[in-house]
N, C-alpha and C positions, 0 to 999 in steps of 0.2 A: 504493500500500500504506500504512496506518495502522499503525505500527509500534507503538501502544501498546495495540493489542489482543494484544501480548504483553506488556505492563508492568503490573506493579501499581502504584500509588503511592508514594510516601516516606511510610510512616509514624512513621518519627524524631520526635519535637518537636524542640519547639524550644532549644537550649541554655539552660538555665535564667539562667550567670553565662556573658557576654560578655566576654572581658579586651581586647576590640577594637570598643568599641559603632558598629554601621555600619560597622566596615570588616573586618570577617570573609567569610570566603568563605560562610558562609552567607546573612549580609544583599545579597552582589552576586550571586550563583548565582542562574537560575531551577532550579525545585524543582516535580516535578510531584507533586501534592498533593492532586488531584482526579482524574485518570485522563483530563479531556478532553485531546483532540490541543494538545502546545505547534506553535508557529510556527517549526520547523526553519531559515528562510533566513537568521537573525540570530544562529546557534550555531557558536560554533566549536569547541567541544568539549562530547563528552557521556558523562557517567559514567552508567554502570547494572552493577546488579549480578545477581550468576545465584547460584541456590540449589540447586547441582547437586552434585554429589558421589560419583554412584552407581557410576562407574570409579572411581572415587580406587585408588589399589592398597592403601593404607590405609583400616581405617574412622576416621572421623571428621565431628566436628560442624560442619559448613559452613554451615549455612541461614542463621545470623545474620550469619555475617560481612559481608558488603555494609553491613549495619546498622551494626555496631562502627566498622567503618572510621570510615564516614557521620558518629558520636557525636563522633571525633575530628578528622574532616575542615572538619567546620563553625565549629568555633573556630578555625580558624587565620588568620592576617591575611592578608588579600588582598591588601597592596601595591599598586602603582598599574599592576602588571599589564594591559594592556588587552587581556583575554582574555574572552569571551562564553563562557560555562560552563553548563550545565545539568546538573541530576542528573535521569534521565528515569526511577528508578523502580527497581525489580527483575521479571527473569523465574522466574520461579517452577519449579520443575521439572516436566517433562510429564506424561505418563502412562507416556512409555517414552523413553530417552534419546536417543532417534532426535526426537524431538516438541522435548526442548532444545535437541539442533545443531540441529533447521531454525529455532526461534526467534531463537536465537545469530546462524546465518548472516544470517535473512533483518531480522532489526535491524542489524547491521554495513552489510549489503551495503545498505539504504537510506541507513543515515546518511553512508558512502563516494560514494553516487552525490552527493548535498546537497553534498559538499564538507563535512561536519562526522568530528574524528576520534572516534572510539568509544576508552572507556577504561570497559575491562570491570575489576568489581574480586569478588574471590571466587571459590568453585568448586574443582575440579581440574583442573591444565593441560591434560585433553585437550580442554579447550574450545578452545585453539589451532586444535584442525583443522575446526570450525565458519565460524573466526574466519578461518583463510586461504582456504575454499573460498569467503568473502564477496570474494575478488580474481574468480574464474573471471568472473563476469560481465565486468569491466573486459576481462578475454583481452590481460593484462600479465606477461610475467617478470617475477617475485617474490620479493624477498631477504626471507629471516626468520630473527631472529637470535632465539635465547632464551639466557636467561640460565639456568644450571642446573648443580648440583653433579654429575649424572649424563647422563648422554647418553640419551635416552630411546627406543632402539630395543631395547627387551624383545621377551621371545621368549614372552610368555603368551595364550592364545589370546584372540579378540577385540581389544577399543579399551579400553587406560588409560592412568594420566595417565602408566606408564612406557614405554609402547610404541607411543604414538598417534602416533610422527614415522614408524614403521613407514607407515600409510598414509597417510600425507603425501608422503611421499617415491617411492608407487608407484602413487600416482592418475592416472587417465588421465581427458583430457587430463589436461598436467602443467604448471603455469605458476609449480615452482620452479627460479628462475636460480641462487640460491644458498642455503646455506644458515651458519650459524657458530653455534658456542657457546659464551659465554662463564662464566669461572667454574668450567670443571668440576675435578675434583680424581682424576688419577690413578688414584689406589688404588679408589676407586671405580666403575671402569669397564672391562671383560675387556681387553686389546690389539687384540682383532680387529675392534674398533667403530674403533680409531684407525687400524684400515689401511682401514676399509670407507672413512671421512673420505677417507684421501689419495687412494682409487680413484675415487670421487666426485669429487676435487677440491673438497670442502667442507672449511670451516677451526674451528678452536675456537684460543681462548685463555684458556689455563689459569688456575686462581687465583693460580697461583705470577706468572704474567704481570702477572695485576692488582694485586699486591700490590710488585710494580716498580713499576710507575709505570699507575695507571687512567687516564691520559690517553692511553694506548697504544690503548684500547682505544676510546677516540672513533672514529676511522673505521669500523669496523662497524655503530657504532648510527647512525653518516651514512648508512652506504648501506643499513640496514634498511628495508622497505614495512611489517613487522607483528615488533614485539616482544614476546615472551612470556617474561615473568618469573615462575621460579619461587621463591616465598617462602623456600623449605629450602634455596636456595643462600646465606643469612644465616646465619651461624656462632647456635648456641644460645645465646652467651650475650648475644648483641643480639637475637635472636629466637625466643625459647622457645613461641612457640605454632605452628607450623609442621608440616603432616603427619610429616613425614619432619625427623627432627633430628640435627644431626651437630657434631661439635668443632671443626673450621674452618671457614670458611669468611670470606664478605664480611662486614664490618664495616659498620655502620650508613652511616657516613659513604660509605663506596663505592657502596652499594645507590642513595643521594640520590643521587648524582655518575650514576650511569649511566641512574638514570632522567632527569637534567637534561641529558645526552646526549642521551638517545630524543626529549625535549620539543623542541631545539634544532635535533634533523634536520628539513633542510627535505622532506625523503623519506619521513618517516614519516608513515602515513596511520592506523595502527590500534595498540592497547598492551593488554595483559591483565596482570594482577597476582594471581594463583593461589598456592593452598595456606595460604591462613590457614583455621587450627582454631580452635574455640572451645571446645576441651576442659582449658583451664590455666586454673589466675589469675595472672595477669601482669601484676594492676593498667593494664589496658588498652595494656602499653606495645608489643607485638605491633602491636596496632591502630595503633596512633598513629603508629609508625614506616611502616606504609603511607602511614597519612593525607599524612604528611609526604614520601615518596615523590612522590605525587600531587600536593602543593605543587609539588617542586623539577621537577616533569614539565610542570608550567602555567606557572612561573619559565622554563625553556626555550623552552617553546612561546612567551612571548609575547618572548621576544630572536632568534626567527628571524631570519636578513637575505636570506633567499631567494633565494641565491646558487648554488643547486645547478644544474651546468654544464648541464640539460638543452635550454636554447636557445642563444643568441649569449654567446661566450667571449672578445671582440674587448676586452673592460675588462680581461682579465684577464694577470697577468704569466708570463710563457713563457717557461719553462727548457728548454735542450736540455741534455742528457748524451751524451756520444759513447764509445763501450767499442771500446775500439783492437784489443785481441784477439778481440772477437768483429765486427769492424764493422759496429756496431748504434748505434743511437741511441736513448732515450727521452727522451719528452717531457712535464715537469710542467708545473702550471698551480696557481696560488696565485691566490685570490681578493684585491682588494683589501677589498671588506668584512668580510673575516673572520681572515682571513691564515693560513684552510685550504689546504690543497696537497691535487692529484686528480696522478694519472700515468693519461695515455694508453696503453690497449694496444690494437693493433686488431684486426679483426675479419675474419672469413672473407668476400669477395666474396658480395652476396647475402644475408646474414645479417644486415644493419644497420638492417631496418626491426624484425629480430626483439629485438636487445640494443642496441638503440639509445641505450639509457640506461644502459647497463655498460661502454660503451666508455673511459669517461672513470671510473677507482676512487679514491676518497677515501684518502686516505696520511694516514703524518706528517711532518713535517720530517725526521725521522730517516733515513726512507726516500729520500728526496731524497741525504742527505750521504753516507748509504753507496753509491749509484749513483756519486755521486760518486767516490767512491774506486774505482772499477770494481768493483762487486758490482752483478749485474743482481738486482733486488729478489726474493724469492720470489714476494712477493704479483701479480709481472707475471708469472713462470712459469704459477703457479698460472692466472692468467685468461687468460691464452691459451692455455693447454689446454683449458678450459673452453669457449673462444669455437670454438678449430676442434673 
């Protein structure tokens, strides 16, 4: 498949003032600029953006955004990052948005086979469910975490960007293992979405969570395959161009931090960056804080230490914990490269060729000190319910 018989070119120019002559991410970036096929086997990462919008559950101006980004993207300093990046263009919207998800899907799902990860920027989040049915091929359990002030199982008929986890969540085949959301905010959301959560045994963590400490919130975006960020989970007054706008929310500096998570997972295969509007003047700083996003997402990716337990564990240091009153034991395991902590939970006889890679969940230390003190973690409840 030729995946840029759905791409149109960058038509961006070129920045006029450089404040980093050669060493911008635009002078290191390849940049498709012509429409012929680039040479995928030397990429490790590749932006394209979608000019899609026609769910949004708002209207709004989306078509340029990919572009905007792009304007601020290009100035930023590339660092000595040794990160292979391409921008491959934009997909343009179909005839019917049925013509955009199979574009979406079937760009993701070649650049996934390549070993390159796809970082979609623009749109409305229901491009999410283009974006995970690019796993079915692979026929992997799939964790995907988004990030969002709202929980997006709406009850309106059809596919939008507030109800698309609706058939996410009811596709047959179904190859999600888990799912989490971070960021969302309470008041925002009926109660009966957060018992639907606990009945699922799917998790979120709140804003109020991240606004404790966002390093808490590192292990989900470890054990993420595909994260979908939505823009409106950014408090208005660090991000005013956003579909849907609201008085709290993440803080510039959090948004970076959790996309330098996403980048840093050695699990993460795929990333979407949804709901920048182009209907404000913001003096470009909406854009730019993507832009910047998108930096601190390439800053991660290139500090991987590719230590994620999925083969031999034999380096790594082994914690047992013993609970006297329930006579149980759990077992942690902390990386020496990284000096990440995972807790073992196992798995039902028979079932280990299927969650082969869930068996072993990304912690934090915290989690470790409280087993310590005889509290069996929730997060091991939670997955071994899950797993039988």
């Amino acid at each position: 498949m030729n995946i840029f018989d759905f791409l149109t070119p960058v038509s961006v120019p070129a920045p006029g003032n450089f404040p980093f002559k050669g060493k911008s991410l635009y002078s290191t970036m390849q940049i498709n600029r012509s429409g012929v096929a680039m040479d995928l086997e030397q990429i490790q990462v590749a932006i394209f953006g979608v000019e899609e919008s026609r769910n949004a559950s708002k209207p709004a101006n989306m078509i340029n955004a990919p572009d905007e980004i792009r304007k601020q993207l290009y100035l930023l300093y590339a660092t000595d990052f040794p990160v292979s990046v391409a921008d491959l263009g934009n997909i343009k919207a179909g005839a019917s948005i049925e013509d955009t998800y199979f574009a979406v899907h079937s760009v993701c799902a070649e650049l996934m086979k390549k070993n390159v990860l796809p970082v979609l920027l623009g749109g409305s989040q229901d491009l999410t469910l283009p974006m995970f049915r690019a796993f079915e091929k692979l026929e992997q359990m799939v964790n995907l975490v988004t990030v969002d002030a709202r929980l997006d199982f709406g009850e309106n008929e059809g596919i939008t960007d507030g109800n698309y986890l609706n058939s996410l969540v009811l596709s047959s085949p179904n190859y999600l293992f888990n799912y989490c959301n971070i960021a969302d905010q309470r008041y925002l959301n009926p109660p009966e979405l957060y018992r639907m959560l606990n009945e699922l045994h799917f998790e979120h963590f709140r804003l109020g969570d991240v606004n404790r400490d966002v390093l808490d919130a590192e292990p989900f975006l470890r054990n993420a395959d595909l994260l979908s960020f939505d823009l409106s989970a950014i408090r208005f007054s660090d991000f005013s161009n956003a579909i849907s706008q609201e008085p709290n929310g993440l803080y510039a500096e959090q948004a970076c931090t959790l996309a330098y998570f996403a980048g840093f997972s050695d699990k993460l295969t795929s990333f979407g960056l949804f709901g920048l509007a182009c209907q404000a003047q913001d003096n470009d700083q909406s854009a730019a804080l993507v832009a910047q996003m998108v930096w601190c997402f390439l800053d991660g990716y290139s500090k991987r230490k590719g230590d994620y337990p999925i083969g031999t564990i034999d380096d790594y240091l082994k914690y047992t914990v013993h609970f006297d009153r329930e006579d149980h034991e759990i077992v942690f395991f902390k990386s020496p490269n990284s000096d990440r902590w995972w807790m073992e939970v196992p798995y039902p006889a028979g079932l280990q060729n299927k969650y082969y890679r869930h068996y072993l969940v990304p912690c934090t230390y915290s989690v470790y000190q409280n087993a310590s003190n005889d509290e069996i973690p929730d997060l091991w409840w939670m997955t071994y319910k899950k797993l039988a």
